[in-house]
N, C-alpha and C positions, 0 to 999 in steps of 0.2 A: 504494500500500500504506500501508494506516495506521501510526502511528508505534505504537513499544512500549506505551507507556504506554496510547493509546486502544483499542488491541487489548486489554491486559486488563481493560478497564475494558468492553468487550464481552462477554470472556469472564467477566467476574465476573457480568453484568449477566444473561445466558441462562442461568448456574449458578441466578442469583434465579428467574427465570421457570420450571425445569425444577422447581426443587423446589418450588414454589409450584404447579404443574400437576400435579406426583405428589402434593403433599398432597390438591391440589381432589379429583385422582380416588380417594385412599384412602378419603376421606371420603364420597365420593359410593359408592363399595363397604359403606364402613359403616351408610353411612345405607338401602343397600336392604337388609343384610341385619337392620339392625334392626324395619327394616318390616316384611320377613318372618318375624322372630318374633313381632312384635307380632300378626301374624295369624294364624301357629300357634298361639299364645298363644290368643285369641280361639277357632278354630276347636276347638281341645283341651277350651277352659272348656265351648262349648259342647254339645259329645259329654257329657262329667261332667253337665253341669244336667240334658239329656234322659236318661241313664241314670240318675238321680237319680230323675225326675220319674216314669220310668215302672218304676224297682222302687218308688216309694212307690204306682200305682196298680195295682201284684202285690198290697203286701201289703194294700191295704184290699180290693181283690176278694179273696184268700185269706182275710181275717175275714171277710169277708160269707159265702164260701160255708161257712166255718165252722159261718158261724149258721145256715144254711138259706138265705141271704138271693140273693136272683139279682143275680149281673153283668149289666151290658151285652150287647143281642143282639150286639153288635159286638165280643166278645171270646167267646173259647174258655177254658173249665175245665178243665183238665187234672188229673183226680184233684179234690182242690180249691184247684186253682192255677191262676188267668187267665193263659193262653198265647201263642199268634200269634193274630193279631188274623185277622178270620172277615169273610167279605163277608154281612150280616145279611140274614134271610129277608126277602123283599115279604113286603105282605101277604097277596097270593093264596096266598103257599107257609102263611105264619100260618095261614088260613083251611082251608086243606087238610087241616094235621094235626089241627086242633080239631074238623075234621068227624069226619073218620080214630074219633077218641078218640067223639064221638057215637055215628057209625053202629057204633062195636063196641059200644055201652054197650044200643044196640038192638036187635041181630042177640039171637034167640030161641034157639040155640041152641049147642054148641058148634062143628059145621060149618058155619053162619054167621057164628061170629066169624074163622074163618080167614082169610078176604081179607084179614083189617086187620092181620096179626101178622107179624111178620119170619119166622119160620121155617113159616109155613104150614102144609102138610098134614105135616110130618115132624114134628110133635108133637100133632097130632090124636088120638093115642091117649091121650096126657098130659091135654091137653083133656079130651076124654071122661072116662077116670079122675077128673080134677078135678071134674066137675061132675054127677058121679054121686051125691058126697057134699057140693058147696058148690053156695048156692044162684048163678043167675046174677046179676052185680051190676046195680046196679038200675037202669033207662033212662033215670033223668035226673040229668043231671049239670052244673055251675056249671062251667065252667072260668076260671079267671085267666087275665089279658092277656096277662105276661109269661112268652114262650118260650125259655130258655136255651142256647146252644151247649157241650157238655159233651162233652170229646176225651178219645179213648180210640186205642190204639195201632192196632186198627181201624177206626176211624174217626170220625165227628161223629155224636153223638146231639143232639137237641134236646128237654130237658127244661122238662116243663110241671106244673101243680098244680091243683087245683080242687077240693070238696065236693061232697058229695054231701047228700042232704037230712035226713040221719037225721044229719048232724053229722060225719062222716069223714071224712079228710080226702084226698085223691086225687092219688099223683103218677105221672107217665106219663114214658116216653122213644121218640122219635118217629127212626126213619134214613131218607134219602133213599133210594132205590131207584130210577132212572129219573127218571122224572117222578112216582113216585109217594111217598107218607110213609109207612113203616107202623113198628105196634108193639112192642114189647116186652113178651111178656104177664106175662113169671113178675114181672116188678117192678110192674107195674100192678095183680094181682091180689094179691099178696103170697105167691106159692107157696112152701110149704116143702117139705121130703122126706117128714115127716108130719105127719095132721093133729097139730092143738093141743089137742084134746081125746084122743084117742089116745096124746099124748105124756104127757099128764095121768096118762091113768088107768095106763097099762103102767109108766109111770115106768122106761125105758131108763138104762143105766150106759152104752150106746155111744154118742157123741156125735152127734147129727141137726143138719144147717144149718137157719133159721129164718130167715125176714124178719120181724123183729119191731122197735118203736117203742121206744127205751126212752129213759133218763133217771135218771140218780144219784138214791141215795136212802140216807135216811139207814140207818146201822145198827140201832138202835134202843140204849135202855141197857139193862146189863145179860145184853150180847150173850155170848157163848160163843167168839167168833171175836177174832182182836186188829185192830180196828181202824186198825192202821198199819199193816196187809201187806195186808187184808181189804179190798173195798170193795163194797158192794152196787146190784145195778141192777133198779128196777124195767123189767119186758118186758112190752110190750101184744101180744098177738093182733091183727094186721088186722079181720081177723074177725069175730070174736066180740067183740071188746074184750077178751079176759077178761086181766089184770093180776097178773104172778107176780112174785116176788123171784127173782134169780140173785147169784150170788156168785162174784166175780171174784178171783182171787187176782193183786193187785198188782208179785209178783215175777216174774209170768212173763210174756213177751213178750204173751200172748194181753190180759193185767190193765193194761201200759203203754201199748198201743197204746187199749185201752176208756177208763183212766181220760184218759190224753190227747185224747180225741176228744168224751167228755162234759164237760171241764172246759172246752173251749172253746166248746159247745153254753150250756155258761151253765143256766139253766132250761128252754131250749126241751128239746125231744124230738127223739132224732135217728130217721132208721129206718138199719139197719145189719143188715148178716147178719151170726148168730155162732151155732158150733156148739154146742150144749148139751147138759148129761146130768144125770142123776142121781146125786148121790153118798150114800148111805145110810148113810156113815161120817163125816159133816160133821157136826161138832158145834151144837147149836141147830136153830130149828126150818126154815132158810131147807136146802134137801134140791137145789135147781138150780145148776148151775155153768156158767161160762163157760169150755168146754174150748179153743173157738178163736176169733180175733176175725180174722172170712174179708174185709168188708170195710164202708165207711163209709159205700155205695149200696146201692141192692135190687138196681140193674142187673148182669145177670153178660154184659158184651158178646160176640159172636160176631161170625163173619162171614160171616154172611149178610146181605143189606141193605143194602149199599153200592155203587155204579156209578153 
């Protein structure tokens, strides 16, 4: 047995060694859990950069479609807001609907152009009515490259554009059906509830919806209206072209949602349906008003057309 003294000089000596063995492993505790944040740390910043990255490329698609301008086949519009991201058409599907949009633009009649239209023979009578008094539109047509994915709580339309030759300018919306693409006609044609000439001459106080083109315009001087509640929009006809003034009263939902929609339009023209009337107690010469602003596309989707 060892003597006193070397006995504590063992026990002082194992005291050294225990606590020097709890420091190593505190430290070695510390050091991994600093590791670990240095990597949450890392994996956290990373999540921020990419939600960063990809609300900055919301809002540059949301100006573009602003302008009229097309996103990416590989994203989705939602209203005009690029959405979940879309597996993009081949080109055979491309080819398909540009045909789709030809062979209607050919078909002679209006029981001809039914194959090509999402709601087929249950608007044929519509049809017919339409083209009793519009002429058919005209068989040759320019389409643009660029095919749009545009989501609607319905489904995926895919939106396209193109000319026609007399200068007009053509947008179409195209849904999957099967294996097939078809139509949209009331936005492709520009249908309203009446004609544009009709609406001219009867001059209605009941509000009618319109697909019509428009674009801010000035008041002119000397106006009769107050220009700070007032705002005036010129409306094109599809049609005919023919070019009216409407007058938007800025206090009403119907006047914030228009002047909001045209001030980010910039100069372009937007097309937008909005219910319109006659007011014959509007002071000045401009007599059309902007009773409702329905919406910022011609398309009015259904659901028919999608599987």
């Amino acid at each position: 047995m060892a003597p006193p003294v070397i006995q504590s000089q063992l026990l002082t000596k194992r005291s050294r060694e225990d606590r020097a063995l709890r420091s190593s492993q505190k430290f070695t505790r510390l050091e991994k859990v600093g590791m670990g944040a240095i990597v949450l740390g890392v994996l956290i910043g990373a999540v921020l950069v990419f939600n960063y990255l990809k609300g900055a490329q919301l809002e540059s698609d949301r100006a573009a479609a602003s302008r009229g301008e097309s996103v990416p086949v590989g994203m989705v519009e939602a209203g005009t807001v690029a959405a979940q991201p879309l597996s993009p058409l081949t080109r055979m599907e491309e080819a398909k609907i540009k045909e789709q949009v030809k062979a209607f633009h050919r078909a002679a009649s209006s029981e001809a152009k039914i194959p090509f239209l999402i709601d087929g023979f249950r608007i044929l009578d519509q049809l017919a009515t339409y083209y009793e008094t519009h002429p058919l539109e005209p068989k040759e047509v320019a389409i643009d490259s660029a095919l749009t994915p545009v989501s609607f709580p319905q489904g995926t339309y895919y939106r396209g554009t193109g000319r026609y030759a007399d200068g007009r300018s053509l947008e179409f919306y195209a849904a999957r059906r099967g294996d097939e693409f078809l139509l949209d006609w009331p936005s492709l044609c520009g249908y309203s509830e009446i004609q544009w000439r009709e609406f001219l001459q009867k001059k209605p106080e009941i509000p009618f919806e319109f697909r019509v083109i428009a674009r801010q315009a000035p008041m002119g001087p000397g106006g009769a209206l107050d220009p700070m509640r007032y705002m005036a929009v010129k409306v094109t006809d599809f049609e005919s072209g023919d070019v009216q003034v409407a007058i938007a009263d800025t206090k009403t939902p119907a006047g914030q949602r228009l002047k909001q929609v045209l001030a980010g339009a910039g100069l372009e023209p937007v097309r937008l349906r909005l219910k319109l009337a006659f007011d014959p107690s509007l002071a000045g010469t401009f007599k059309i008003v902007v009773d409702d602003f329905v919406s910022d596309r011609w398309i009015q989707p259904g659901t028919i057309g999608f599987g």
